[in-house]
N, C-alpha and C positions, 0 to 999 in steps of 0.2 A: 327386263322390267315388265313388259305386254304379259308375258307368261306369266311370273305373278298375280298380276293385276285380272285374268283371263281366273286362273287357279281362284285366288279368292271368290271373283263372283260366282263359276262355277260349285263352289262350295258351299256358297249362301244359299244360291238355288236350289242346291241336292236337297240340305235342310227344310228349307221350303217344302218341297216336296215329299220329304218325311212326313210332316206334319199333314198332309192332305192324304196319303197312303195309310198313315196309321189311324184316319177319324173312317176309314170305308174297311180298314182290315177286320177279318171275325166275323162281321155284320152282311153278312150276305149281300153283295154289292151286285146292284145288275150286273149282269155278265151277258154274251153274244160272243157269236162267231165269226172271224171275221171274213170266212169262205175263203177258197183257191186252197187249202193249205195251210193258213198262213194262222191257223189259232186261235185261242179265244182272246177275249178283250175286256176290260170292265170299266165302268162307270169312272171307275181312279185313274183310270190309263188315262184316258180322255180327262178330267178335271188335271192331274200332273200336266199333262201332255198344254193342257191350253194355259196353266200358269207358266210355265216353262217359256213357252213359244213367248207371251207378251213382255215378259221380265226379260232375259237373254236378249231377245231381237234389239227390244228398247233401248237396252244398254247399248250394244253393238250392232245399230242400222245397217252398217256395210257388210257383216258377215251373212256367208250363205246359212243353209238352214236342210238339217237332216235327220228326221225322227221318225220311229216306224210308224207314231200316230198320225202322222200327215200326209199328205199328197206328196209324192215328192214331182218336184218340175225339173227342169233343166238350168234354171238360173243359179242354183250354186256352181256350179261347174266353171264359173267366169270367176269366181269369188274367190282371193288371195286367204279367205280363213273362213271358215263353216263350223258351226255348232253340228255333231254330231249325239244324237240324243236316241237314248231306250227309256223313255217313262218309267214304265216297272220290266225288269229284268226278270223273268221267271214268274209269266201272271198263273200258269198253272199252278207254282205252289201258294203263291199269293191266295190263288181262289180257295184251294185246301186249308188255309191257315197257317202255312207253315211260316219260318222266320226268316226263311234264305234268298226272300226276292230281294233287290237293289235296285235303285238309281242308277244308271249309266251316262256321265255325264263327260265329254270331249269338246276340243278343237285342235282343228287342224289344219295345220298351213301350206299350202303347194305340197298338198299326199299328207306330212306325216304331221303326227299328235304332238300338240305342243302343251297340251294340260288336260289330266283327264283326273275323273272323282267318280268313284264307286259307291255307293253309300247304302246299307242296309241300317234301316230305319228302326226296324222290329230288333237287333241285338247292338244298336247305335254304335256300327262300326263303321271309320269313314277313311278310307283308302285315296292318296292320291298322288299325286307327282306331275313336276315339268321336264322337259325335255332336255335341264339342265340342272334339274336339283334331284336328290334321294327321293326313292318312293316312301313313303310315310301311312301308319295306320293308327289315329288318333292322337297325330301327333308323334309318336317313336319311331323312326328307323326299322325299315321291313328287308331280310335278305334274304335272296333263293337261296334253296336247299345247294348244295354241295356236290351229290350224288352224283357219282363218276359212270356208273351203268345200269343196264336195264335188271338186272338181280337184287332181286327186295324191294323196288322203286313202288314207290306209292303215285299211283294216277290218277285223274279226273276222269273219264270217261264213262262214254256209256257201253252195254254188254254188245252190241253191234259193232262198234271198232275192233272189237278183238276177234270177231270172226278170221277163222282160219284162212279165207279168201285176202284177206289183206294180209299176211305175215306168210310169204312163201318160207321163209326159214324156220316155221314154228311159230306160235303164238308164245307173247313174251310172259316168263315169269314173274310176275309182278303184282300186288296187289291192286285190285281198282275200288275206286269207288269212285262216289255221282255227288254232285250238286244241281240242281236244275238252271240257275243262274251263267252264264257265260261268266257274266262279270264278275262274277263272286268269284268261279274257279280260277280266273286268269288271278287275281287277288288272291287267293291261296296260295298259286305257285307263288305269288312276289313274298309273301310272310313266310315262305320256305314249311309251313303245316302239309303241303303238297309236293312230293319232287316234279310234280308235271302234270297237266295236261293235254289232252290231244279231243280232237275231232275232226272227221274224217268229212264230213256234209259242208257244201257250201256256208260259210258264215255271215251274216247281214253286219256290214260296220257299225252297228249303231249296239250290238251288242257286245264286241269285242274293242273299241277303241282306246275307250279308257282304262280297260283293262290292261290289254295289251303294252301301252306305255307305262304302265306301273308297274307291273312283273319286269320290263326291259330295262327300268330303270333300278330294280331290286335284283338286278343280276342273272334274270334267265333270257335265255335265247329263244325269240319270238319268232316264230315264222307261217307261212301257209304250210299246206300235206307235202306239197314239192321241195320245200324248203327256202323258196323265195320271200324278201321281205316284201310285208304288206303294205300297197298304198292305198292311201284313203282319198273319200270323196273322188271315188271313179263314178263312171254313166251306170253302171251297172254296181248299185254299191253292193259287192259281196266279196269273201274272200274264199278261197280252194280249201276250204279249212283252216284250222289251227294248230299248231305244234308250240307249246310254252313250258320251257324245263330247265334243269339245271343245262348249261352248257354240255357235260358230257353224257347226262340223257338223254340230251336232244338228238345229239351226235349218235348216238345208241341203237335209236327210235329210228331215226332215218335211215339207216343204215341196214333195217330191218323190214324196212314198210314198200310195200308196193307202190310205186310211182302211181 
């Protein structure tokens, strides 16, 4: 019942923050850098980001607290359940216009994801699932692709994973293509429109969590580059990458991949 009740507000809130992402999309929203690496930023991240933080906490005082628009401290790390949050998911295309950013909206209990909501605002698609119910996209039933191997398989990725340095045995035949969005891609593979995704760079959990549980709960086999599953709300929150695919492309992919 917590995961429901966790699921709904998460859901409220993603809309929520539709509505503040779509009054800045188009309109040239300040933007900045945010240095080290780490991208740009815009005016929405931060408005999301501080409605978010007030709403969430509110409801649920005792969970920890994890978004890439904030400080992080060390006090979640004591916390039996942490909001896991990406404001906007792919502010690059956000900043361009395009329609493929998302909300990235989780929690998660001792590591793993116990409700997570992906939400793109701009094609009002809303992705979600518990850690005990079917992954869901608008409401209907979402299930991984089928895809038994790596021949013909449709990918996420970008053209740097498939450098021949990772695939001693050949780079895989397979089509690719890109979303900018973590969240959205893991959400692909769970509607099965994708047989998989992969990325090979550390991953920041605040963009793969919610996703993650809703691909794993539509039937693909989630894991990091090594093939281990991923825990959340570690000191260091990132993960070795991501591998999300049908069960026997996963197996396929690993199989194939450089440690």
């Amino acid at each position: 019942m917590r995961a429901l009740d966790d699921l709904a507000l998460l859901t409220d809130a993603a809309r929520k923050a539709g509505v503040i992402a779509l009054r800045h999309w188009r309109r040239n929203p300040r933007t900045w850098d945010k240095g080290e690496g780490h991208g740009p930023v815009t005016e929405a991240d931060i408005e999301v980001n501080d409605m978010l933080a007030a709403r969430l906490r509110a409801a649920r005082p005792d969970y920890g607290w994890l978004s890439e628009e904030t400080p992080d401290t060390a006090a979640r790390l004591s916390c039996e359940h942490v909001f896991i949050i990406d404001p906007i998911d792919g502010t690059r295309a956000y900043i361009a216009g395009e329609e493929t950013f998302a909300h990235s909206l989780a929690i998660a209990r001792h590591g793993q994801v116990t409700a997570g909501v992906v939400f793109l605002p701009a094609l009002d698609r809303l992705y979600w699932a518990t850690d005990t119910s079917p992954a869901l996209k608008n409401g209907s039933p979402v299930t991984a692709s089928l895809q038994t191997g790596i021949e013909g398989a449709t990918l996420l990725t970008t053209r740097q994973n498939l450098d021949p340095e990772h695939w001693p045995g050949g780079v895989p035949d397979l089509k690719r293509t890109f979303r900018a969005s973590l969240a959205y891609r893991l959400a692909l593979v769970a509607e099965g429109r994708h047989d998989g995704m992969l990325t090979l760079r550390d991953a920041w959990e605040w963009d793969i969590a919610a996703g993650a549980l809703i691909a794993r709960q539509a039937g693909a086999r989630v894991t990091d580059r090594h093939g281990s599953d991923i825990v959340f709300n570690q000191t260091r929150p990132q993960s070795a990458g991501v591998i999300a695919a049908a069960p026997g492309l996963h197996s396929a992919l690993m199989a194939r991949l450089t440690a």
